[in-house]
N, C-alpha and C positions, 0 to 999 in steps of 0.2 A: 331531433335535428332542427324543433322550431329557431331555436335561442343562435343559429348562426346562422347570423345575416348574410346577407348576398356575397359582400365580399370574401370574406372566412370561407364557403361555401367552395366559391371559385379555388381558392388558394387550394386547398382536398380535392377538389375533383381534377386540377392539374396535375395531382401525382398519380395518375391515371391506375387507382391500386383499387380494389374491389375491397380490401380484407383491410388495407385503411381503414377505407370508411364505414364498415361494419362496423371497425373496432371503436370510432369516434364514436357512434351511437348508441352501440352495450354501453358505455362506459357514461355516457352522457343521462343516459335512462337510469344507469343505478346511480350515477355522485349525486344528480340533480343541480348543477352549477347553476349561476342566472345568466351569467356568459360564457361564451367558448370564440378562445383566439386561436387563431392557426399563424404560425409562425414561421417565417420562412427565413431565406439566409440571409433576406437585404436588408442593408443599414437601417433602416427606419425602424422595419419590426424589432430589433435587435434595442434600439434605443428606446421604445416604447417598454420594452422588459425591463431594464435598466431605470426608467422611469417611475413607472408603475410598483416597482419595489420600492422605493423610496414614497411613493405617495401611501400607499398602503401602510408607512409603517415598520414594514421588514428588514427594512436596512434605513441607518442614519448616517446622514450626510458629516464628515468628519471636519476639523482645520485645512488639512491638506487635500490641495483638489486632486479628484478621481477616488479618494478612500472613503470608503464607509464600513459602517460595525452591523453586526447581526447579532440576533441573544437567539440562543437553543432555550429552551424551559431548566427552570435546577436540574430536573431529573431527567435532561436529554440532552448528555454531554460527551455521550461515547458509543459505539456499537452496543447494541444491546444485544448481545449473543444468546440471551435464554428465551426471545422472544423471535429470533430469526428461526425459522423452519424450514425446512426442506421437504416438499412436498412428494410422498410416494405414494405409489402403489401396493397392494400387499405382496406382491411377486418380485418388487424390485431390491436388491438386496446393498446394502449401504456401510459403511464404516460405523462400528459403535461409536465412534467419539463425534459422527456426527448427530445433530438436533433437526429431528425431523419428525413428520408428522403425517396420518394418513389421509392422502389427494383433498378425497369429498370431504370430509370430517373439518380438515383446514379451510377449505375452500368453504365451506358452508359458514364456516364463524368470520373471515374475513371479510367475505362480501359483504354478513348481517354488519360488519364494523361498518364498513364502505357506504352502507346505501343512507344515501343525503348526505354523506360526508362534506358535499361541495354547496349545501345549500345556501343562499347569498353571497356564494362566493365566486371566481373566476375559473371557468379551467382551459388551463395552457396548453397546447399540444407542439411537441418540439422533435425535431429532425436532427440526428448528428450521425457521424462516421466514428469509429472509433478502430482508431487508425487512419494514418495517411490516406487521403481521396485516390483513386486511380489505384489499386492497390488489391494483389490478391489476398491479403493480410486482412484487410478490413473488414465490419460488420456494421452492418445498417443500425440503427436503431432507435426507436420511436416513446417520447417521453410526454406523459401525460400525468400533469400537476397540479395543482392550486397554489403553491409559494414562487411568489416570482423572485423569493431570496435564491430558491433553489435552482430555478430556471435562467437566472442571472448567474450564478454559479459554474451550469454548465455551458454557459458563453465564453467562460473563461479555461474551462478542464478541456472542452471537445470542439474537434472540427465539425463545421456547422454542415448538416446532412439532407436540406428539404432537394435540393437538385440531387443528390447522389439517391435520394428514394425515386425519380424519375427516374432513373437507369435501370432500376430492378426490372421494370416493366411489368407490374404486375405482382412480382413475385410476392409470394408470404417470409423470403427468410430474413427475417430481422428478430431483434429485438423486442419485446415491449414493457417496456417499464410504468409502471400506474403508480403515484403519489397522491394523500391527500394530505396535510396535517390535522386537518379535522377539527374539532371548535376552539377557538382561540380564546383567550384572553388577555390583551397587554401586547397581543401578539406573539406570545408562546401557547405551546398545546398545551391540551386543559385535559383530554382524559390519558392520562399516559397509561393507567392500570390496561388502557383497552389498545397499545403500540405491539403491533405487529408487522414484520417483514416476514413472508414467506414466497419461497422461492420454488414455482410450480414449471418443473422440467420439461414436461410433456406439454405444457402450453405456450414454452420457449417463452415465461414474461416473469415479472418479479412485482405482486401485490405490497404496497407500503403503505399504514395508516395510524394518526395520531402521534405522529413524530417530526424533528423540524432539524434533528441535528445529521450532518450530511454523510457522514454514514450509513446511517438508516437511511435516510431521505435521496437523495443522490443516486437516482436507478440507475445508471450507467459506471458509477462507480465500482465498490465491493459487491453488490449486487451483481451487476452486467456482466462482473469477473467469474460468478459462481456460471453465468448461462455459457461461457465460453470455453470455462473448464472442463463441462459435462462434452460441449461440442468436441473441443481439441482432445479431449482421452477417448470420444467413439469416432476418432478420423486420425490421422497422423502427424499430427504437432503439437503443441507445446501450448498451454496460458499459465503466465506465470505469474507470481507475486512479486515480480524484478525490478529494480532501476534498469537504464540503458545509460552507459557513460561512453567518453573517451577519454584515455588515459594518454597524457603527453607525458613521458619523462623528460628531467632536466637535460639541456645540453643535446638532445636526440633528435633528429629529424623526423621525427612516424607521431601517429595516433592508433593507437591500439582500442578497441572495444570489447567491454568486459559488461554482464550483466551481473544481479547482484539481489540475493532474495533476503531480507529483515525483516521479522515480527515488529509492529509497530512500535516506536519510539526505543529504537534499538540501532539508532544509527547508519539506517537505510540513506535519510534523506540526506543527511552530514558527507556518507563518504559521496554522493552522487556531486556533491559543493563542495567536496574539497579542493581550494584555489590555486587554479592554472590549469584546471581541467575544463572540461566541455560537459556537456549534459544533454544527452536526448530525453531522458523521462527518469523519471524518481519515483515511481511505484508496480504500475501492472506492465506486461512485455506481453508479445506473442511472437513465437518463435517456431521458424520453420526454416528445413532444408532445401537450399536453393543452389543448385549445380555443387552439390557436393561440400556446401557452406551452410554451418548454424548462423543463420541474420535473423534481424528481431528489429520489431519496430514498438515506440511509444503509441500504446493504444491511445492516451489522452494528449493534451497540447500545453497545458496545466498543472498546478504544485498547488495542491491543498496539504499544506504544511504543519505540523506542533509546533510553535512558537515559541514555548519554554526552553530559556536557557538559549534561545539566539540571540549571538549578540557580537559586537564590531570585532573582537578577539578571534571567536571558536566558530564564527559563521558570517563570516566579510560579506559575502555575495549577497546573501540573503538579507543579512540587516540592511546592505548600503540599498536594497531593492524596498524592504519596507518603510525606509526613513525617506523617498522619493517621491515626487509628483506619478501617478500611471494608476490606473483604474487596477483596484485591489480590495480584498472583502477580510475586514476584518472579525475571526468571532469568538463571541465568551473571553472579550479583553476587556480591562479596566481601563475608561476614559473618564479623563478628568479635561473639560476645557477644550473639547472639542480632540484629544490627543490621546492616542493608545500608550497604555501602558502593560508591561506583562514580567512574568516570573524570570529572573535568569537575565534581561537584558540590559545588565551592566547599566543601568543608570537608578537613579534614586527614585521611590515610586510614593506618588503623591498616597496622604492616608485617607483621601476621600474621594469620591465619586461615582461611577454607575460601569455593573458589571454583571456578571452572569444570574446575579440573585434575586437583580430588579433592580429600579430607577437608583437608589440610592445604598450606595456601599460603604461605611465606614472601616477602619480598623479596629476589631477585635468580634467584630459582626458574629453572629452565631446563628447556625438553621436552625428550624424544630427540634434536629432530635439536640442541641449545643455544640454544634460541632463550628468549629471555627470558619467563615468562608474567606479561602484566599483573595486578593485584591484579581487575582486573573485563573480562569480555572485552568488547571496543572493543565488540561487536553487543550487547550484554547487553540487557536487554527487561522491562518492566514492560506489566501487564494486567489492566484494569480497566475499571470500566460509564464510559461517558458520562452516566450521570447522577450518577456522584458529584463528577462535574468543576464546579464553580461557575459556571462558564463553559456550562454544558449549556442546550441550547435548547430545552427541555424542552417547549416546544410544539409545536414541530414536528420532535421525534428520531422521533418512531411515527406522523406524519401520514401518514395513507394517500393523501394525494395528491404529496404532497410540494412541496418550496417550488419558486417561480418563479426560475427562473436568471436574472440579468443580465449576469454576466460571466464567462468562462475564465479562468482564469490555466495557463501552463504554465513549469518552472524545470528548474534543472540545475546541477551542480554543476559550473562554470566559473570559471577565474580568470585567463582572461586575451582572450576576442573579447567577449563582449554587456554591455551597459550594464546597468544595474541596471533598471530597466520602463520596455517601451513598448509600444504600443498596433498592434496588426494596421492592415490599410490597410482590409480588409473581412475577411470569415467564408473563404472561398478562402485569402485570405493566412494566414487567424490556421490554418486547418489548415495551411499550409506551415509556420508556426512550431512547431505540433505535431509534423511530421513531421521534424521535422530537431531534435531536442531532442537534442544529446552531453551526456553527465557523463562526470564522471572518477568511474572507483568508489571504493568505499568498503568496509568492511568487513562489509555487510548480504549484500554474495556474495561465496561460496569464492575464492579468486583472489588476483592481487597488485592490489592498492589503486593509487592514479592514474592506470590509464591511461583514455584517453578512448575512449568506446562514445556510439554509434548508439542512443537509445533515443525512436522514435516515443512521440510525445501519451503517456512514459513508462512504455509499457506492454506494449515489446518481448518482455520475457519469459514476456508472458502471451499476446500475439497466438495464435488459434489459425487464423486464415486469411489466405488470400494479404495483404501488405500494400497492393497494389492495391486490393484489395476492401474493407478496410479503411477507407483514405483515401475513395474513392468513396463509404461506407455514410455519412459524416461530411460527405459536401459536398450529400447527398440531403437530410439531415439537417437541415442551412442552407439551403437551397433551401424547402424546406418551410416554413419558419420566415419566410422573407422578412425585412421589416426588425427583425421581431420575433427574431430570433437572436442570444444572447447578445454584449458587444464581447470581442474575442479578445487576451491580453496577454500575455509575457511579462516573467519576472523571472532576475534574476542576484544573489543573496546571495553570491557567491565573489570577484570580482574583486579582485583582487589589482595593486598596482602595487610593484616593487622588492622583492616575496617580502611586503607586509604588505597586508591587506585593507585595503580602503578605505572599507568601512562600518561601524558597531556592527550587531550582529546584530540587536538593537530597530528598525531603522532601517528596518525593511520594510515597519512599520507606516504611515512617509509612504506610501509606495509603493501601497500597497493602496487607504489615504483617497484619493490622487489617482486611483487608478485609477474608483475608486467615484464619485469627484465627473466624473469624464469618463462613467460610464452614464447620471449625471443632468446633462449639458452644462453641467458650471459650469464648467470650465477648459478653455481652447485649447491648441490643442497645436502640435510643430514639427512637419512632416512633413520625413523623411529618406528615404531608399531604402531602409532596415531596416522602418520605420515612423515612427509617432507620437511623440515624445517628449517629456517635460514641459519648461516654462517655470521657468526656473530662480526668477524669484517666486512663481510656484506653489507649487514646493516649500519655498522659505525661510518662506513663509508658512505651509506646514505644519508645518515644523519647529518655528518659534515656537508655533505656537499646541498642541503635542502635547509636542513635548518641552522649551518653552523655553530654545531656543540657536538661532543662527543657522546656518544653510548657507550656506556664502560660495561668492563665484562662484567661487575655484579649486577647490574642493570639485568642486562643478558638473561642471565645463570635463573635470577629470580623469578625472569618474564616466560620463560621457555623453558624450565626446569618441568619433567612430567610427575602431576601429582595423580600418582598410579591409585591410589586410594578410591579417591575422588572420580578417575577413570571409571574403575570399575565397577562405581556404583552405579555412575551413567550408566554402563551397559547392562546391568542389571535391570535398571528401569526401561533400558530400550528391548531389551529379549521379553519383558515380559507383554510391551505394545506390538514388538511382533508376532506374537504370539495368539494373542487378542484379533490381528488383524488379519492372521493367517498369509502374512506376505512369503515370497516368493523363497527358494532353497538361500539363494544367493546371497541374502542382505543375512541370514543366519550365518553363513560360512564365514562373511569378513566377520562379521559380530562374535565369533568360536576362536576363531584365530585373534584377533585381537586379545582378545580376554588369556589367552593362553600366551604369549609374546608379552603382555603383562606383568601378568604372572609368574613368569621366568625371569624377566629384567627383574623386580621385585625382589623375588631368591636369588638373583644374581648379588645384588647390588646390599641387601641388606635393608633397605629402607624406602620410605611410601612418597618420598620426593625424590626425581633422578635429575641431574646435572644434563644438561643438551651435551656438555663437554664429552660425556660417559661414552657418547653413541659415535663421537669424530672415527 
């Protein structure tokens, strides 16, 4: 505790907490920093982070004021799921598809990572709410760093928490997140072979070292997500992988709220922007029942965003936010000139300058192994408040109650079994549509890109308990709720016929309005053996009336046609992860019956594509 001066000193010993400042001292004995800041909510310390990032190096001051750029290292550009762990016990028993590891065993190799991690270096210590202040929703949580890219970062994601730790009085229930990036060069980490995040339960904290990209890095993030999920399945709510929106229909007087679970770069953060709606939050939710209502608040305050492919067309809000004066972090873009340039955004992209590979980037560049490096990496990320978004629901991003759910949405990057939306049969089914969510990945994780994964209510790689127990905590949940429990939907933005999409990416907005006008029973629907599906005047009706053009019935017939084949392979692959997971009679039963309603349409109809017409 020598290295913090009198003042830092005071700032800790105001938050009148014992197990603070325990925890400032283990941590200070093993990083070994040469300073240590204590950081509080008020402006000055806030501006010293902001500061001190840009002096150090970690972020570059851009053309436009308030922007600046951040570089992750080449080889830390996305979660790194084969190094993230989950830390047990031998008696605790966990989902095979999670990546975990045993407590001591973990804990013995990350600390040996950790100790002097921080030498001549700074460590940060930070205070946020995660969730609205005032709030039975909320959770404390205490971040301890060395990147003030990162700590600058979560200036911008989280409500700032050093007063909300004086309320605890005391208490030990928070959070604790530890970061270090560990030896730098150039300002990227340097030992990446030795990046690990593990996530130790039983210590309520999340170990990160030798990493800079905010996935990894960002303990309040994916991270903070995994401690809330363990919390919320051993107590009786919800953490989710969700957007929070409100849905205005054309012409209507109301705002409806709908929440919304996506595997990364799968269309999460698009429908939460799509314009003339509102936005409380674009990734994690917590959600509980409050007089008899599913309400759900935006854990964060912030949109650390994929940048690729936004642009003034297919993402208004967003671009006209990034092409604006307002403090925002840009990273792993190409600038040329002081100016971000990126994949996808509709304008011409200079053939030289500096980007995720190092100082200097040309066109046709090549890494070590010859692989070609794009002018912006495909994951590259923009980060920024939700209130600077036009689109901000400004009255209820910090409600401490949070808004009233009406509907689920669940999607996936697919292009070639599910129809673009339809609607659960009941809450039971719409968690089977949760549980059986595949995408093809994507470049948001290390990996090779299309192949198709398994990602439960999309939020497999955060699960931290049995998936049985999971699905179970979610059907307690709807049981609870009786008919008051949100309608359960999903969507397919991917589908593909002959290698080309069959929808405009705008097009999801019909999709959403119909969903919204089926929580307020304006439209009837088909019932299928998938589910619900819209009434192809239904939707031409929307169409008119939002985008002015017609949806013709082959449009229709092509988009909503069930390709029974393709079904029932899905559900082969999913009986056989039930299986594996030993989940609950129930998710078997719709999973039996579907397959056999199938099966029958099939024999009915003579062939492995069925017309929506068939089912009128």
């Amino acid at each position: 505790m020598s290295m913090l001066n009198e003042k830092n000193l005071a700032k800790l010993k105001a938050l009148n907490n014992k197990r603070v400042i325990e925890i400032v001292k283990e941590y200070i004995d093993l990083l070994k920093p040469s300073n240590v800041y204590i950081i509080t909510d008020e402006q000055k310390d806030i501006n010293f982070i902001r500061e001190m990032a840009i002096e150090k190096g970690e972020e570059t001051k851009l053309k436009m004021e308030g922007h600046t750029v951040h570089y992750d290292s080449y080889y830390d550009q996305a979660r790194d799921k084969g190094n993230t762990r989950i830390l047990i016990t031998k008696d605790q028993k966990m989902s095979k598809r999670l990546n975990t590891k045993e407590r001591e065993e973990g804990l013995k190799e990350i600390l040996g990572f950790m100790d002097g991690a921080m030498k001549g270096k700074d460590m940060i210590v930070r205070f946020f709410s995660l969730g609205p202040k005032n709030s039975i929703f909320s959770k404390p949580a205490m971040q301890i760093t060395d990147s003030y890219y990162v700590a600058h970062s979560e200036d911008l994601l989280y409500r700032m928490g050093y007063e909300e730790f004086k309320k605890l009085e005391g208490s030990e229930d928070f959070y604790l997140l530890v970061h270090s990036a560990g030896e730098l060069i150039d300002n990227v980490t340097k030992n990446i072979d030795k990046r690990r995040i593990y996530v130790d339960l039983m210590g309520n904290r999340v170990l990160s070292v030798n990493n800079q990209y905010a996935g990894n890095s960002l303990g309040l993030k994916k991270l903070a997500l995994r401690l809330a999920i363990y919390q919320a399945n051993n107590e009786d709510w919800l953490t989710e992988h969700m957007f929070v929106m409100g849905v205005h229909p054309p012409n209507k007087d109301r705002v409806t709220y709908i929440t919304g679970a996506y595997p990364s770069a799968c269309g999460k953060t698009s429908t939460a922007m799509i314009p003339g709606q509102s936005i409380v939050g674009d990734d994690i939710a917590y959600l509980r029942i409050i007089d008899n209502e599913c309400r759900a608040v935006n854990i964060e305050s912030g949109v650390f965003g994929i940048i690729r492919n936004v642009n003034a067309e297919d993402d208004p809000v967003i671009f006209k936010t990034l092409k604006t004066e307002r403090e925002l972090i840009y990273s792993n873009v190409l600038i040329n000139n002081g100016i971000p340039y990126w994949m996808g955004m509709g304008e011409e992209i200079p053939k030289e300058g500096r980007n995720q590979s190092g100082y200097k980037w040309f066109l046709g560049k090549t890494d070590e192994n010859g692989k070609e490096i794009t002018p912006s990496h495909p994951n590259a990320r923009y980060t920024v408040r939700i209130s600077d978004l036009e689109n901000a629901d400004l009255e209820n991003l910090n409600n401490p109650e949070g808004v009233s759910v009406k509907g689920i949405f669940y999607g996936g990057r697919d292009s070639d079994t599910n129809v673009p939306i339809y609607q659960s049969l009941n809450w039971e089914h719409g968690i089977f549509i949760g549980a059986t969510i595949e995408s093809e990945t994507t470049s948001a994780i290390l990996g090779k890109a299309g192949v198709r994964k398994s990602s439960p209510m999309a939020n497999m790689d955060f699960i931290v308990v049995p998936l049985a127990k999971y699905f179970d905590n979610h059907k307690k949940f709807g049981e609870r709720l009786g008919d008051n429990a949100p309608l359960v939907f999903a969507t397919n933005y991917f589908l593909k016929i002959d290698d080309e999409y069959t929808n405009k990416k705008v097009d999801k907005k019909v999709w959403v309005m119909w969903a919204e006008g089926r929580m307020h029973h304006e439209y009837d629907a088909i019932e299928t053996p998938v589910g619900y599906i819209p009434k192809h005047e239904d939707l031409d009706a929307l169409f008119q009336e939002i985008f002015n053009r017609e949806y013709s019935l082959d449009d229709y017939i092509a988009q909503f046609s069930l390709r029974v084949d393709k079904l029932l392979e899905k559900l082969e692959r999913m009986e056989k992860m039930f299986k594996e997971e030993k989940v609950s009679q129930f998710l078997f039963d719709i999973l039996y019956e579907q397959r056999e309603n199938l099966e029958n349409i099939k024999k009915k109809y003579g062939r492995s594509v069925i017309s929506p017409l068939k089912f009128v």
